[in-house]
C-alpha positions as CSV (number, residue, x, y, z in Angstrom):
1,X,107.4,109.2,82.4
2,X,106.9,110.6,86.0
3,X,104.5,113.2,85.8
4,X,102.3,112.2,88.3
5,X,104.6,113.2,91.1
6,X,107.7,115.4,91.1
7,X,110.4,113.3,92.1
8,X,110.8,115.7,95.1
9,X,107.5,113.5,96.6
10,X,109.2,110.1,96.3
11,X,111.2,108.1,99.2
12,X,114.1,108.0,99.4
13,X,113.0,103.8,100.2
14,X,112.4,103.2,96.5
15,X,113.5,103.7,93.2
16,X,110.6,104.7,91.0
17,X,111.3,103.4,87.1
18,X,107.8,104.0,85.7
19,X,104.2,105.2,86.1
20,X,101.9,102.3,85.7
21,X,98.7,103.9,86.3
22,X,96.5,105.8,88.8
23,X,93.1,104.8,91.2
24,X,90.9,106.2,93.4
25,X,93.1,106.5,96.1
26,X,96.7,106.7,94.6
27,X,99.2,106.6,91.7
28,X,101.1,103.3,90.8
29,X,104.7,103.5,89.6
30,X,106.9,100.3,89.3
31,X,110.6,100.7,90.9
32,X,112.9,98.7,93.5
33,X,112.1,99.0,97.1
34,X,115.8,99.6,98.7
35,X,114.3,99.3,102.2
36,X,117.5,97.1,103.9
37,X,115.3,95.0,106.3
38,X,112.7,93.9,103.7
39,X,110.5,91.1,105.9
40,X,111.9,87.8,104.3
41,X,109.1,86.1,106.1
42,X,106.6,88.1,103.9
43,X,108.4,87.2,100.4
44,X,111.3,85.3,100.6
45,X,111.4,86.3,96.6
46,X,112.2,90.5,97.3
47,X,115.4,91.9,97.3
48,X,116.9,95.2,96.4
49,X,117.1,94.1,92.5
50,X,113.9,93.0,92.5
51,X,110.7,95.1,90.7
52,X,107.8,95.8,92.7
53,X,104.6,97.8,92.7
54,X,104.9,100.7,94.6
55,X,101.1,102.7,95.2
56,X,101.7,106.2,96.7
57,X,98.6,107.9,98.4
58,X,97.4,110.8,100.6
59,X,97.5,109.7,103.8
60,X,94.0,110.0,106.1
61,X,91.9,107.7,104.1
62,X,91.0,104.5,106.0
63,X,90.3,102.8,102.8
64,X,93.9,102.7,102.5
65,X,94.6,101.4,106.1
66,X,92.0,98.9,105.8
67,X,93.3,97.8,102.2
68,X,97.0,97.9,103.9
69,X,95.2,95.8,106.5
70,X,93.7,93.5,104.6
71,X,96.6,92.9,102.3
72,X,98.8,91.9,105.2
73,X,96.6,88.7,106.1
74,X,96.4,87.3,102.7
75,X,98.4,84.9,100.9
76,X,97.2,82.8,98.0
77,X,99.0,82.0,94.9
78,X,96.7,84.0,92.4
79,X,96.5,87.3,94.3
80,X,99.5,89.5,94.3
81,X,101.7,89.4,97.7
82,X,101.9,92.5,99.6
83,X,105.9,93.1,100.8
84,X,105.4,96.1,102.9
85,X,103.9,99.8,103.5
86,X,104.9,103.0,104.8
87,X,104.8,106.4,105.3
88,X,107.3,108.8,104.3
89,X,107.2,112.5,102.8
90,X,103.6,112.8,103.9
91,X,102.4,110.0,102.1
92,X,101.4,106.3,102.3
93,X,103.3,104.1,100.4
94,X,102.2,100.3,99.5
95,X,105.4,97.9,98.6
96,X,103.3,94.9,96.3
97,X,104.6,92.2,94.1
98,X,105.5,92.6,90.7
99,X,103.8,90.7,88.1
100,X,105.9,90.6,84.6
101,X,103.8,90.7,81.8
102,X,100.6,91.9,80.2
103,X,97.6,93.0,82.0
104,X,94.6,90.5,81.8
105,X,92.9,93.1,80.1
106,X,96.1,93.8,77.7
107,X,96.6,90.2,76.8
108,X,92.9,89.3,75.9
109,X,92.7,92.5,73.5
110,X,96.0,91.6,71.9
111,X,95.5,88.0,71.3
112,X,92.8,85.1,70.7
113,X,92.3,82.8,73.3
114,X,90.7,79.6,73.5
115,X,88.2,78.1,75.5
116,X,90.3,76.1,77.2
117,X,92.4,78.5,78.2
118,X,89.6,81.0,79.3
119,X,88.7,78.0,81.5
120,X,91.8,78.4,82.9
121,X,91.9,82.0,83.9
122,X,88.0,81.8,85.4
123,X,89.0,78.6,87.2
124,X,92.2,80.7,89.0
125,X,89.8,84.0,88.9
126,X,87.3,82.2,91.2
127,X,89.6,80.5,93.7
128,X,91.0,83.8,95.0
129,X,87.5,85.0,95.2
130,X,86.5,81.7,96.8
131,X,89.9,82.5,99.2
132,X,88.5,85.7,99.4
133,X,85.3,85.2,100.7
134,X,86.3,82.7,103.5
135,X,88.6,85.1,105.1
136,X,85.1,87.2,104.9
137,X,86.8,90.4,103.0
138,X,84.1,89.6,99.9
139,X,81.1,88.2,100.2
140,X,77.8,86.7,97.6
């Protein structure tokens, strides 16, 4: 349901198919990015028929340009990929990756997991923040 927006404030770049939640900054809808000159070297994976995360925010907040910033240097295999931003109807939008699936936070309230496989999710959880902190975006 799209009540977070009227559809007069989306792009005419995407295609919004549902609300996904809202932050500080923004509202988060997934949808299709129609954008014809999609970056292929960014995510050789994105096409027209392909979901992705689209974050709409008010513009003049240089969290968002630093987060757009930010986004655009990293690439690691357990952080989502950024695809593209821009500005349109007076707003900033962010183009991300779309993950299929629970939510972390969904799938460990829904089901039991073992050890072994909580292992598994620290182990990927601290290699992006290792990634993280040797670009120097995070540090401890």
């Amino acid at each position: 349901m799209l009540t977070e927006f009227s559809k007069s404030h989306f792009s005419n770049k995407t295609k919004i198919v549902s609300f996904l939640g809202k932050g500080q900054y923004g509202k988060v809808y997934m949808g299709y990015y129609l954008n014809q000159n999609i970056n292929q070297n960014i995510n050789q994976n994105i096409n027209q028929n392909s979901l992705v995360v689209i974050k709409i925010c008010k513009l003049n907040s240089s969290r968002i340009d630093e987060e757009v910033n930010i986004l655009k240097t990293i690439s690691f295999k357990h952080i989502v990929k950024y695809i593209d931003s821009f500005i349109d109807t007076g707003l900033q939008y962010i183009i991300l990756e779309y993950l299929r699936g629970p939510t972390m936070y969904d799938y460990i309230q829904d089901n039991t997991i073992s050890e072994k496989e909580a292992l598994h999710y620290v182990k990927q959880i601290a290699k992006a923040l290792i990634y993280l902190n040797l670009k120097k975006y995070i540090s401890w």
